[in-house]
N, C-alpha and C positions, 0 to 999 in steps of 0.2 A: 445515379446519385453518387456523388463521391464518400470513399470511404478511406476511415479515420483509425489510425491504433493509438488506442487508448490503455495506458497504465496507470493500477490507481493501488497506492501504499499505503498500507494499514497499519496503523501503529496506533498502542493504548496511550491511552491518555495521560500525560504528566500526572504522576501520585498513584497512579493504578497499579496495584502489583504487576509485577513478571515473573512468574516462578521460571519460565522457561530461562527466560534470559540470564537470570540469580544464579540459573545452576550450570547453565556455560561460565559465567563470567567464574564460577567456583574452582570450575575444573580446567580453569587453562594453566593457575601454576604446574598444575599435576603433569602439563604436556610440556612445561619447560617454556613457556611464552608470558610474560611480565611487563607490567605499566600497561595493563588494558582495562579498562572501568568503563560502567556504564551502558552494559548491555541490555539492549534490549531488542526482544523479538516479533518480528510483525509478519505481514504476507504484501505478498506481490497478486494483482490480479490482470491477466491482461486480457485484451478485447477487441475486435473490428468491429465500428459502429457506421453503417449506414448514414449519411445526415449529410445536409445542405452546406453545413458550415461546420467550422470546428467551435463555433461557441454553440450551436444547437448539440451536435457531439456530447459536448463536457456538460449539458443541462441536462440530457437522457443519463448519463452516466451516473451526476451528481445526486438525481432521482433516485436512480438504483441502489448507490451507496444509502441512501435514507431510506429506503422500505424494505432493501434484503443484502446486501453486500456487506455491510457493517452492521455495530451495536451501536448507536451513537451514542448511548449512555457514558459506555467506557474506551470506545476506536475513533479517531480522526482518521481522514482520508484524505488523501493528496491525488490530485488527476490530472496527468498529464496527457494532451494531447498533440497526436503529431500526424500529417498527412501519412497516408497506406503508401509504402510502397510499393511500384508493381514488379509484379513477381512473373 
């Protein structure tokens, strides 16, 4: 069965707090680095998924993000899939 690497980008939802992000985006004058807004921070998750296709791939995946990968309440997820390469 071919397999698939999958990366899937977690980011909170427009209006959600960021504390993390708020308190980078605070401390960058302090490092001497200016004109940067709009931080925000997420995670990367990535994955080899076993599957016939790359749209069955990204429906296992998309599944996961909905029962245990995310909050969906307050995280979007972004899933990108691309053939495994061999190694």
């Amino acid at each position: 069965m071919p397999a698939f690497e999958v990366l899937v980008e977690v980011t909170l939802r427009p209006g959600i707090a960021d504390p993390q992000g708020a308190t980078i985006e605070r401390s960058l004058p302090l490092l001497g680095v200016g004109g940067v807004s709009g931080v925000r921070v997420g995670k990367a998750i990535r994955l080899t998924v076993e599957a016939s296709d790359d749209d069955e791939a990204r429906r296992v995946v998309e599944d996961l993000c909905a029962r245990f990968l995310t909050n969906p309440v307050i995280e979007d997820a972004t899933v990108s899939v691309a053939a495994a390469s061999m190694r």
